[in-house]
Structures are given as structure tokens and as C-alpha cells.
C-alpha positions in Angstrom: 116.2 17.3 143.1 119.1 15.5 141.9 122.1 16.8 143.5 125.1 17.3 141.8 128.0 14.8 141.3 130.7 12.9 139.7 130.0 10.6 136.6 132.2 8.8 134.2 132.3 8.6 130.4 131.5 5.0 131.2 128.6 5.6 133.3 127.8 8.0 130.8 127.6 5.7 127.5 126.6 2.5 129.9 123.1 4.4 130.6 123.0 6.2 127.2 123.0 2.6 125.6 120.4 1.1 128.2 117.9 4.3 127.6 118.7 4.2 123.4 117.5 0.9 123.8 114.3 1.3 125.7 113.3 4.3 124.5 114.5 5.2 121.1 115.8 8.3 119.8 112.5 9.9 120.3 112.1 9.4 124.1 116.0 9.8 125.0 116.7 13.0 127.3 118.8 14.5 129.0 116.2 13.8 132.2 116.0 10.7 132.1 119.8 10.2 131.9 120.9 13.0 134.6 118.1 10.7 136.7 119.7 7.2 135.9 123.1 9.6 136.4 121.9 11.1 139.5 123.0 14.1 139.1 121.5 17.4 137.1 120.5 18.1 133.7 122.2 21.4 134.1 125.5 19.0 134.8 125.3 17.5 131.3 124.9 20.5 129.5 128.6 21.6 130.8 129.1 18.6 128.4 127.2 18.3 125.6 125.2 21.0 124.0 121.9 18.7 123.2 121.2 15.1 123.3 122.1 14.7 119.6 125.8 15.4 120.5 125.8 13.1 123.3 123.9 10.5 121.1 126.6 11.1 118.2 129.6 10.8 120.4 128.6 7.7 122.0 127.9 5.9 118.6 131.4 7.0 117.3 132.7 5.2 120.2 130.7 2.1 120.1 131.8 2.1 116.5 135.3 2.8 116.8 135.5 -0.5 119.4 133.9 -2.5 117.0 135.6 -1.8 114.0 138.7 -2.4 116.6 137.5 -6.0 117.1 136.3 -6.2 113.4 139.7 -5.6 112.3 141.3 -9.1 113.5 139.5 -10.8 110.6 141.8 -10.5 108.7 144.1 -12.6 111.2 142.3 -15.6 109.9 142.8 -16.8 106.6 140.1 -19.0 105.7 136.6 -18.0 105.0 135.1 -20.2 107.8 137.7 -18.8 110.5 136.6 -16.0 109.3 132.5 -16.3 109.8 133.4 -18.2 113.2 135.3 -14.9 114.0 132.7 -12.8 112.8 130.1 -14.1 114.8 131.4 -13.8 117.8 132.6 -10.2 117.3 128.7 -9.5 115.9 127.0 -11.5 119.5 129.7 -9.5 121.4 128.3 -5.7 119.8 125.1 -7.1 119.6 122.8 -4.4 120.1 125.5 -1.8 118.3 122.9 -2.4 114.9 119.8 -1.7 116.8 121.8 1.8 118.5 123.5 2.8 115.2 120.3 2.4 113.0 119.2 5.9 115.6 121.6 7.7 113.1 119.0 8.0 110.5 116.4 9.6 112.7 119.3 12.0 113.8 118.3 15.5 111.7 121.2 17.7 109.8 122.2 20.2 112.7 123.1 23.4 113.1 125.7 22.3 115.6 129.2 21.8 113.8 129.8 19.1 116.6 126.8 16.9 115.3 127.5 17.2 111.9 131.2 16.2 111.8 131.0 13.0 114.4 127.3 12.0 112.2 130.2 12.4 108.7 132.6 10.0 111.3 130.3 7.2 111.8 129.8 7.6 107.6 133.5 6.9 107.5 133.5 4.2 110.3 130.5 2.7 108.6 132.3 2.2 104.9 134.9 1.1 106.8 133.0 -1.8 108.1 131.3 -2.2 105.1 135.1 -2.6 103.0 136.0 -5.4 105.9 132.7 -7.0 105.7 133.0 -7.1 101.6 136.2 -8.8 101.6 134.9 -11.4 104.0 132.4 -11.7 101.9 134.5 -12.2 98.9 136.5 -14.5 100.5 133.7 -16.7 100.9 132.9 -16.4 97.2 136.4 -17.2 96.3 136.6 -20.1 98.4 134.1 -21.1 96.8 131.8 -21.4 100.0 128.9 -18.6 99.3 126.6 -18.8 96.1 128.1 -15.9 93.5 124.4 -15.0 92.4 123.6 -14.3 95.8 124.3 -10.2 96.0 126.9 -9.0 99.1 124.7 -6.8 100.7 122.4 -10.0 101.2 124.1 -12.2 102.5 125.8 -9.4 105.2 122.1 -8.6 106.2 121.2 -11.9 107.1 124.2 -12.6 108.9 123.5 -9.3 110.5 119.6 -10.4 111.3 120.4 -13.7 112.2 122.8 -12.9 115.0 120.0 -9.8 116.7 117.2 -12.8 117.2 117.0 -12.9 120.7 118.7 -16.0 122.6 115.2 -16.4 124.3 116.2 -20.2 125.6 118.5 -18.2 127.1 121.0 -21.1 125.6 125.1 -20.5 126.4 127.0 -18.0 123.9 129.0 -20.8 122.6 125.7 -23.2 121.6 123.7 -20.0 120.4 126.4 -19.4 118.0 126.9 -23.0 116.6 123.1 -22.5 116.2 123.3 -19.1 114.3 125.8 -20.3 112.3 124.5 -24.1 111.0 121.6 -21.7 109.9 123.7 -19.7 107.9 125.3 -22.6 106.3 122.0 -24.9 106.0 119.4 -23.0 106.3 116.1 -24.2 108.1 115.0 -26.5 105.5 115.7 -30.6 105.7 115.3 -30.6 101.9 116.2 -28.5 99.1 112.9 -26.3 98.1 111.6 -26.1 94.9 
């Protein structure tokens, strides 16, 4: 038996993440994370009423820190600053895609809790959505990105792109000049017809 102690919110969300990750929505509990924890089950339910507010809360968060970083692109006023700046944020968050896409499976509760951080993370998400589009517009104004090529596109390959796995296991800096010359060129020598 686990026996009862201490945790932190970080420990909490640090194995939260890890366990989202390996085991999906489906095969997250509140077992397995009072294990990882070690502590009880009974301890997290002081907390959190089910694993769907737990879940909630911690994507909020992860959210909220990256529409902190996301924020500072407007800092930079050219469209390439921008995606250079972009990038990096994206690699820094980059399993916060894979975690926030668990929102869907997330069913319409009968706990107020759930409901109002899952209409949060709406919010948060239109909010990165309204930062992304004026990136993107940028880039169409600068006359940098094709203006027949639809935004939501071009966001979700730059969103794609960046979770392939670095499986060279190659540093940050040359994985991202790689991520991004094949944003800019593509993987073709020659133009396709």
C-alpha cells in the first residue's frame, strides 16, 4: 500500500503529462498516478473529484504557459523572426498538441468544474488560433506564404512538421534549421508538376 504523503502541483502535472502520453485518455487513472505519486488514491480525491478534472486543470495550465511564450511574437516584426520564434516556442511545448488533442475524448460532465476549465481551454485555444492567424497573415503580407494556400493549412503543417520525432537525436538548434528549410523548400529538388 502506498502510504500517504506530500506531492506538488509540479509533481502532479510532471507525471500527469508522462502518463497522458503513454497511456491516453482511456488508460489514465488516478492508480496509476497515486503509484508514480506514491502516495493514495484516496489522497487525490481530496483534490480532484475524477480524473477528468485533474486532466482539465492540467491542460489549462499547459496552455496558459504556452500562450504566455506565444505571446512574444509579436516582439518581432518580420514574418521570418516571427516563424524562427515560432518554432522554437512549438519544439519547446512540443508534446502540448499530442496532450491537448485528449480534450476531444473528454465527455460533457456533470461536474461544473469540468465544464467551465474544458470552455477555458476553448478560450485559450481561439486565443492561439488569433496569434497564429496574424502570423500567418504577416507572412502573406510580406509577401512570403502563397495567398491560395488556406491558413489553417499552412498552421497544420507547421504544427506536424515540428511533432516528427528528432529520432537522430540531432541538437535543438540543427533540428530546427531542418524543420524549418522544409517549411520554406519543401522536400523536393525540383518544382513538381
Amino acid at each position: 500500500m502506498a502510504r500517504e504523503s506530500k506531492f506538488t502541483k509540479r509533481d502532479l502535472y510532471k507525471f500527469t503529462h508522462h502518463l497522458l502520453l503513454q497511456h491516453g485518455y482511456a488508460g489514465f487513472h488516478f492508480g496509476l498516478l497515486a503509484e508514480k505519486l506514491n502516495i493514495t488514491r484516496a489522497a487525490l480525491y481530496k483534490y480532484f473529484n475524477n480524473k477528468d478534472e485533474l486532466i482539465t486543470e492540467y491542460m489549462a495550465f499547459e496552455m496558459e504557459r504556452f500562450l504566455k511564450d506565444l505571446e512574444k511574437i509579436g516582439e518581432y516584426p518580420r514574418f521570418e523572426d516571427q516563424l524562427d520564434f515560432l518554432l522554437k516556442v512549438i519544439l519547446k511545448y512540443s508534446n502540448i498538441h499530442q496532450i491537448l488533442s485528449l480534450a476531444f475524448q473528454i465527455p460533457k460532465s456533470k461536474h461544473e468544474k469540468v465544464n467551465q476549465t474544458l470552455q477555458q481551454l476553448e478560450h485559450q485555444h481561439e486565443k492561439m488560433y488569433a496569434l497564429l492567424n496574424s502570423f500567418i497573415q504577416l507572412g502573406k503580407k510580406e509577401k512570403i506564404l502563397k495567398p491560395e494556400l488556406p491558413d489553417h493549412l499552412l498552421l497544420g503543417f507547421i504544427f506536424n512538421t515540428v511533432n516528427i520525432p528528432n529520432r537522430s537525436q540531432l541538437p535543438e538548434e540543427a533540428w530546427t534549421n531542418l524543420i524549418k528549410e522544409f517549411l520554406c523548400y519543401g522536400m523536393f529538388r525540383r518544382k513538381c508538376n
